[in-house]
C-alpha positions in Angstrom: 44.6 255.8 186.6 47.7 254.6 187.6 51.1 256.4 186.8 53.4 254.2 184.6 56.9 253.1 186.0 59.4 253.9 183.9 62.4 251.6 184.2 65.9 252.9 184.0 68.5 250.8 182.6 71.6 250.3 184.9 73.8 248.6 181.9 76.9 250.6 181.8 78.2 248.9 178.7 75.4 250.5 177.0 76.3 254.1 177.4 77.9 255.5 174.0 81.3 255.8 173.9 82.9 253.4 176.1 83.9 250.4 173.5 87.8 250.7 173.4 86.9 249.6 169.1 84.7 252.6 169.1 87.9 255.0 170.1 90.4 252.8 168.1 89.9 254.7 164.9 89.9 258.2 167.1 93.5 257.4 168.6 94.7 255.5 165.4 96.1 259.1 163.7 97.5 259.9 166.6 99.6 256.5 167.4 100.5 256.7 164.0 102.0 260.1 164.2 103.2 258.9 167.5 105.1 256.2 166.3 106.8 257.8 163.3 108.0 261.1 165.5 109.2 259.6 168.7 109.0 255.3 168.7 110.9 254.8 165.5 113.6 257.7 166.4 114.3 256.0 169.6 114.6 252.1 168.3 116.4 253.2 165.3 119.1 255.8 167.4 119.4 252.7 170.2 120.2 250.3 167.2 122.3 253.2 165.4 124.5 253.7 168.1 126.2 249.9 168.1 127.1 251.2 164.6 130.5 253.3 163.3 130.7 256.5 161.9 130.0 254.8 158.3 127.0 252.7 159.9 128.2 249.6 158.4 130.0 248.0 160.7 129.1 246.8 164.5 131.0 248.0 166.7 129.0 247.0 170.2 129.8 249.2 172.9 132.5 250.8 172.0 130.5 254.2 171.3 129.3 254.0 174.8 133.1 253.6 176.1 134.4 256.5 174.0 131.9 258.4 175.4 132.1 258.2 178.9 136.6 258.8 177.6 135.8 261.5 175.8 137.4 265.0 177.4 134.4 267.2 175.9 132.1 264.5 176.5 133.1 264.5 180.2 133.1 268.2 180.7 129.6 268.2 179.2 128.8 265.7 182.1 130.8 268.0 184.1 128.0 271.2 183.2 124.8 269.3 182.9 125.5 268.7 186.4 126.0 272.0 187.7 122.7 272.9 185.5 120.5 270.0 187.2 121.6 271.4 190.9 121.3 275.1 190.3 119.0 275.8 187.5 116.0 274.1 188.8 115.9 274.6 192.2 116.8 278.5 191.6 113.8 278.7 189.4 111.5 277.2 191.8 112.9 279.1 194.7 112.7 282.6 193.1 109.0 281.7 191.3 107.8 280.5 195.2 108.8 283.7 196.5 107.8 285.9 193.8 104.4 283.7 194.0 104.0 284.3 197.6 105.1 288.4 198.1 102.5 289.3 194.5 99.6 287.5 195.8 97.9 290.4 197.7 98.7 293.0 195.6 96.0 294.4 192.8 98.8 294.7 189.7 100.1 290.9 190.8 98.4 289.5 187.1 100.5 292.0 185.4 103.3 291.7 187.2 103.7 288.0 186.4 102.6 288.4 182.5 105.8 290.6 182.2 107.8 287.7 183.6 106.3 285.1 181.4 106.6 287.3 178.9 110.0 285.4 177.7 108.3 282.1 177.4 106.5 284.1 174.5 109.9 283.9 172.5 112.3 280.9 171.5 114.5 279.7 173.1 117.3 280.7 170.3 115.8 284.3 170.0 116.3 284.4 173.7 120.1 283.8 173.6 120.9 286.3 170.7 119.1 288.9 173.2 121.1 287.8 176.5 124.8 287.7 174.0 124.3 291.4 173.5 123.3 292.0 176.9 126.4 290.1 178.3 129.0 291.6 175.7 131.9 292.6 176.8 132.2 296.1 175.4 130.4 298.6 177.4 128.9 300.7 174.7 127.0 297.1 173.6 126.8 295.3 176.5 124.1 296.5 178.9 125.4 294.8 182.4 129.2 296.1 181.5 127.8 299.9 180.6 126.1 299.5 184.5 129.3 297.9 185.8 131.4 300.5 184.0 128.6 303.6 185.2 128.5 303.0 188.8 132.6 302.2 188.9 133.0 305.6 187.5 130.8 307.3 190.3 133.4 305.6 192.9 136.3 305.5 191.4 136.7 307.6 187.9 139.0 307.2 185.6 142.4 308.7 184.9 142.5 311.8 182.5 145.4 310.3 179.8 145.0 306.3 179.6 147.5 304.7 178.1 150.0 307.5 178.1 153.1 307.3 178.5 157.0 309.0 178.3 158.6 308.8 174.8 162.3 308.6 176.1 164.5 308.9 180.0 161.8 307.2 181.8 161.0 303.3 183.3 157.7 301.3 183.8 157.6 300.2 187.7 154.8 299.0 189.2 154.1 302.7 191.3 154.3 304.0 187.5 157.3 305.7 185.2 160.3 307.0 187.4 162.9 309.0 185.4 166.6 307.0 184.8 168.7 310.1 185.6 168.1 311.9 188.8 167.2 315.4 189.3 167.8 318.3 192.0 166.8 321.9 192.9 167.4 324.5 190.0 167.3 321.5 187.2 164.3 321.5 184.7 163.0 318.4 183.7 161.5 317.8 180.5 158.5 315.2 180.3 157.1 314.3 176.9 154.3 311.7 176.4 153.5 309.8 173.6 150.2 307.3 173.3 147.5 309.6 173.6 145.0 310.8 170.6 145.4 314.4 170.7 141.8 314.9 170.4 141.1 313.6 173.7 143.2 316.2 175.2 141.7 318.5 177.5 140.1 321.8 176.2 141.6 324.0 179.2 145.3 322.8 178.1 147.5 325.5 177.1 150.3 325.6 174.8 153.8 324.1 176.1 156.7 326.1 176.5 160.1 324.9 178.2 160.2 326.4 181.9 163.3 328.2 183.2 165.2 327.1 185.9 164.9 328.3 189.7 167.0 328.5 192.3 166.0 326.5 194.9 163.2 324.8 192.9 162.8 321.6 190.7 160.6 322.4 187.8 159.2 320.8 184.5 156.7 320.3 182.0 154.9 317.2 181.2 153.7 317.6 177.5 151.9 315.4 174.6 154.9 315.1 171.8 153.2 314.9 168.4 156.7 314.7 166.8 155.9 316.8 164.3 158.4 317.1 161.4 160.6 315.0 163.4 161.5 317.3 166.1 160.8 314.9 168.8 161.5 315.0 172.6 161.3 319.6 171.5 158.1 321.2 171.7 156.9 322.7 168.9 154.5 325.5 169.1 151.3 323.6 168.3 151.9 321.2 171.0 150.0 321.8 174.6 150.4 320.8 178.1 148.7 318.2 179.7 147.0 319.6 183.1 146.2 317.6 186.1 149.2 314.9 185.5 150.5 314.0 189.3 154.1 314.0 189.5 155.7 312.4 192.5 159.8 313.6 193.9 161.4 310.4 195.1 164.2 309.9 197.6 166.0 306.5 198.5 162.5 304.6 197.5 160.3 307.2 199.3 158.2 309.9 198.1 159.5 313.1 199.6 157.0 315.8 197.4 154.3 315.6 195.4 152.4 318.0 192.8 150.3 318.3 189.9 150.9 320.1 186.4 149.0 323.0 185.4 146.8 323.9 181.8 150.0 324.8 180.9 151.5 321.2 182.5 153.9 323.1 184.1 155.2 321.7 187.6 157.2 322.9 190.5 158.6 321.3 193.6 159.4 324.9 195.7 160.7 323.7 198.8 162.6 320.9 198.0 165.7 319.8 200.6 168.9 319.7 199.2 169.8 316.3 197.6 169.1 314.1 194.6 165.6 312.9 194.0 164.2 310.8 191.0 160.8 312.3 189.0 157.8 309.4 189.0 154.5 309.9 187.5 152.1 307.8 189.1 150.6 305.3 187.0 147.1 306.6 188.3 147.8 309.3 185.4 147.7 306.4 182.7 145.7 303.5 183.9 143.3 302.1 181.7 139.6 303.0 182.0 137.4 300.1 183.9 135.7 298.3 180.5 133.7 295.3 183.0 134.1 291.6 183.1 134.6 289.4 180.3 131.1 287.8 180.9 131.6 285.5 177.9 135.4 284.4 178.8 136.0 280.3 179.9 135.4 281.2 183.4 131.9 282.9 183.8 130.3 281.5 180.3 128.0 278.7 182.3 127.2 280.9 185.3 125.6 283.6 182.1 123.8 280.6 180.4 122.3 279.1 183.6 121.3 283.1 184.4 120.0 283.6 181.6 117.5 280.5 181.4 116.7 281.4 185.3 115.2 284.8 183.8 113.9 283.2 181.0 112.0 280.0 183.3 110.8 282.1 186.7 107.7 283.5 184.5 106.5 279.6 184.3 107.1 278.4 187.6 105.3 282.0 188.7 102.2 280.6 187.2 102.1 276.9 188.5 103.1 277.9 191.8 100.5 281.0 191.6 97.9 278.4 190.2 98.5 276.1 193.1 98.7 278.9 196.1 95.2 279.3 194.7 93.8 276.4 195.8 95.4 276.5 198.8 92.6 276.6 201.9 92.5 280.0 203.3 91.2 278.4 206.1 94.4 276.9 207.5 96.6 279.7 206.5 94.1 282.2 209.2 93.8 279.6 211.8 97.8 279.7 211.7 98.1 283.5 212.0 95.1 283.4 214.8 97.1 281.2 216.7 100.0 283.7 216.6 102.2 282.7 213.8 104.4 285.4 211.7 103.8 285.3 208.5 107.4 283.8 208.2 106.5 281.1 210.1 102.8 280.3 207.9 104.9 280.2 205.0 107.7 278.1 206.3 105.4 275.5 208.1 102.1 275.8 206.0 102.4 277.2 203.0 105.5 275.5 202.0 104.1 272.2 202.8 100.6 272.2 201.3 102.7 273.4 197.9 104.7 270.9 197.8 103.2 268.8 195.3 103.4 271.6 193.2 107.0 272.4 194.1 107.9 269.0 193.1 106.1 268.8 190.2 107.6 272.4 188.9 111.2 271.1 190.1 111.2 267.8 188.1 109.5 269.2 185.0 112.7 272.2 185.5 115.3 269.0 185.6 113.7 267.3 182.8 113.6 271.2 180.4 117.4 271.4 182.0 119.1 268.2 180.6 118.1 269.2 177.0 119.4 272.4 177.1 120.9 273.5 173.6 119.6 276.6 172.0 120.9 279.2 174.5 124.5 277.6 175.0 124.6 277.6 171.6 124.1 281.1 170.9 125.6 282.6 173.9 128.7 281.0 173.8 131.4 282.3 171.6 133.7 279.5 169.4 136.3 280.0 171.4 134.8 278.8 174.8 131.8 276.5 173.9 134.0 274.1 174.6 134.0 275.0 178.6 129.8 275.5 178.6 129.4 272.5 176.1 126.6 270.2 177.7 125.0 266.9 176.4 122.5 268.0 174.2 124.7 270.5 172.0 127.7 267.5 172.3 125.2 265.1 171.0 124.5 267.7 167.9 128.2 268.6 167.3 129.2 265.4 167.2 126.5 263.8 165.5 126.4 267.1 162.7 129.3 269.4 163.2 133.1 268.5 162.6 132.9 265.1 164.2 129.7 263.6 161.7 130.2 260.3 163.4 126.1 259.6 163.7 127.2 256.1 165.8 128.7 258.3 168.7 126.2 260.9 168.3 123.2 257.9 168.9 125.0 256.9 171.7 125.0 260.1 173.2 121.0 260.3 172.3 120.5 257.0 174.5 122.2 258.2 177.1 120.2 261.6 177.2 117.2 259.6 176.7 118.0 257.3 179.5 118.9 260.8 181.7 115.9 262.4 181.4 113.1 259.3 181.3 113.3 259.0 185.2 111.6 262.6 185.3 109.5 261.8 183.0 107.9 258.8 184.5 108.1 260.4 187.9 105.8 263.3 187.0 103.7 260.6 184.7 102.9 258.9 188.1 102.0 261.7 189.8 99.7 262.7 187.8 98.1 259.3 187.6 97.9 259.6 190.9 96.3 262.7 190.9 93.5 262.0 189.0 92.9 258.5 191.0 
């Protein structure tokens, strides 16, 4: 008996599936949704924006040319092009490296979930956490309390800040020299005002009036309450102030020095005959080290773009971890057999067989960076959003804050629109031809 041929049938329009009216009613929802959330927003801003405030009268261009006249506008312009050349290409450099060094090592997963871990969160959430952190008063801010913490190791701070002598003295630059000079077997009589007498050292002892010496200069440097009016006199519940540096000055130069005790009594004992004028320093009463104004006109952008770099390494971590991955282990040992430092396989083989996922990270990083608006609108106080003010958050305040001229804000849309597309299509065609 003879087997029985079976014929197979080589019609590839029969396979299920492939009729472009069998997926029609598949896609139709989605078009649809399509359509309404991104195709109608961008014919009807584009025709919107030849419009007035009002939307009743054409106006042509003339939304476009106040634009690009605009001061704000401009400075936006200004900062969305510091973001494009230092946002994305920090993020990709930091991620490649961070990639590269937490490849071999067992806890490398876990290392780069904590990282992405603020992907997990908004946007908006993410800039209320980095305005505390950047806050300008130490006991809120967490980089001033560090700044403030390891300034103090170096260089503490002085003992009575903002002190300084009720009556008899002047402000220089070297600190507060007495007006009427002073020689051996005078007493000289120092009171300070400015100080909360809480904060006054627990080893200070009362203040009494020293007696004069023959031969020596001597003084007391006090805090004057002025209590019941009997200022410039110390009254029994007053005390010294210990540790204050007093400085003897002759013709501009400083000819003694000394420091007050718990008492703050001083003495100059062996000072030469002659006139000399009584300084304190004005290391006594400098102001303690509080940071930097993080959020002030002149660092504001520098904290945003910082801020979105910590936020964006976790997700160029993982493409760039994805594509090291695939990278043939192959070429990167026939490299290091031929003698290669490992500086030099990442440099000339690494770097180039990741490229396509450099570039791909980088221009989806430009494309995230040009709409920027959550985090410079949170981070950045009233008073200098105006300085880290970029398209996106111009676009809004114009469109919805105090300007409500929808015309210019549509204009500014377009032009955003028209910013960002080029990424868009680049990384479209790449992926095209990727999967071809």
């Amino acid at each position: 008996m003879m087997p029985r041929k079976i014929r197979l049938s080589t019609n590839v329009d029969a396979a299920p599936g492939r009729s472009p009216r069998q997926a029609i009613p598949f896609l139709l929802p989605a078009l649809i949704v399509l359509a309404a959330l991104v195709l109608y927003p961008l014919v009807f801003s584009l025709i919107r924006s030849f419009f007035d405030a009002s939307g009743d009268e054409f106006v042509g261009l003339r939304n476009y040319v106040d634009t690009f006249t605009d001061p704000r506008t401009l400075i936006a312009f200004r900062n969305n092009v510091i973001w494009v050349v230092v946002a994305p290409a920090a993020v990709t450099g930091i991620g490649l490296v961070l990639a590269v060094l937490t490849e071999r090592i067992r806890w490398a997963t876990a290392f780069r979930l904590v990282l992405f871990m603020p992907m997990a969160i908004s946007l908006f959430a993410s800039g209320i956490i980095f305005r505390l952190v950047y806050e300008e008063a130490p006991n809120q801010g967490v980089v001033n309390a560090v700044l403030v913490g390891v300034h103090d190791v170096f260089s503490p701070s002085s003992q009575f800040p903002g002190a300084r002598p009720r009556t008899g003295y002047t402000a220089t630059d070297a600190g507060f020299a007495g007006t009427a000079p002073v020689q051996a077997g005078d007493t000289v009589m120092v009171p300070l005002i400015g100080f909360n007498p809480q904060q006054v050292p627990a080893q200070a002892l009362p203040a009494s009036a020293p007696t004069a010496g023959a031969g020596e200069l001597r003084g007391v440097v006090w805090l004057d309450v002025s209590v019941n009016g009997n200022s410039g006199k110390i009254d029994p519940i007053e005390r010294g102030l210990p540790g204050v540096a007093v400085e003897a000055v002759r013709d501009g130069q400083v000819v003694a020095r000394t420091t007050t005790g718990d008492d703050g009594r001083f003495t100059f004992p062996d000072l030469a005959r002659g006139e000399v004028v009584v300084r304190l320093p004005s290391s006594n009463f400098s102001l303690p080290f509080r940071g930097l104004t993080w959020l002030g006109s002149s660092l504001i952008t520098p904290v945003i773009i910082s801020s979105w770099i910590w936020i964006m390494t976790g997700f160029a971590i993982t493409f760039i971890a994805a594509g090291l991955s695939a990278i043939p282990r192959d070429a990167l040992e026939a490299a290091r057999v031929d003698g290669a430092t490992e500086w030099q396989v990442f440099r000339r083989v690494t770097i180039p067989l990741l490229s396509p996922v450099l570039l791909v990270v980088f221009v989806t990083l430009v494309i995230n960076v040009l709409k920027i608006f959550e985090l410079v609108f949170v981070i950045a106080p009233g008073s200098v959003q105006e300085q880290a003010n970029v398209l996106a958050l111009q676009m809004w305040q114009v469109s919805f804050g105090a300007g409500g001229d929808q015309g210019a804000g549509s204009a500014l849309a377009v032009i955003l629109f028209v910013l960002v597309a080029p990424a868009m299509l680049f990384n479209i065609r790449r992926f095209r031809r990727e999967r071809s």
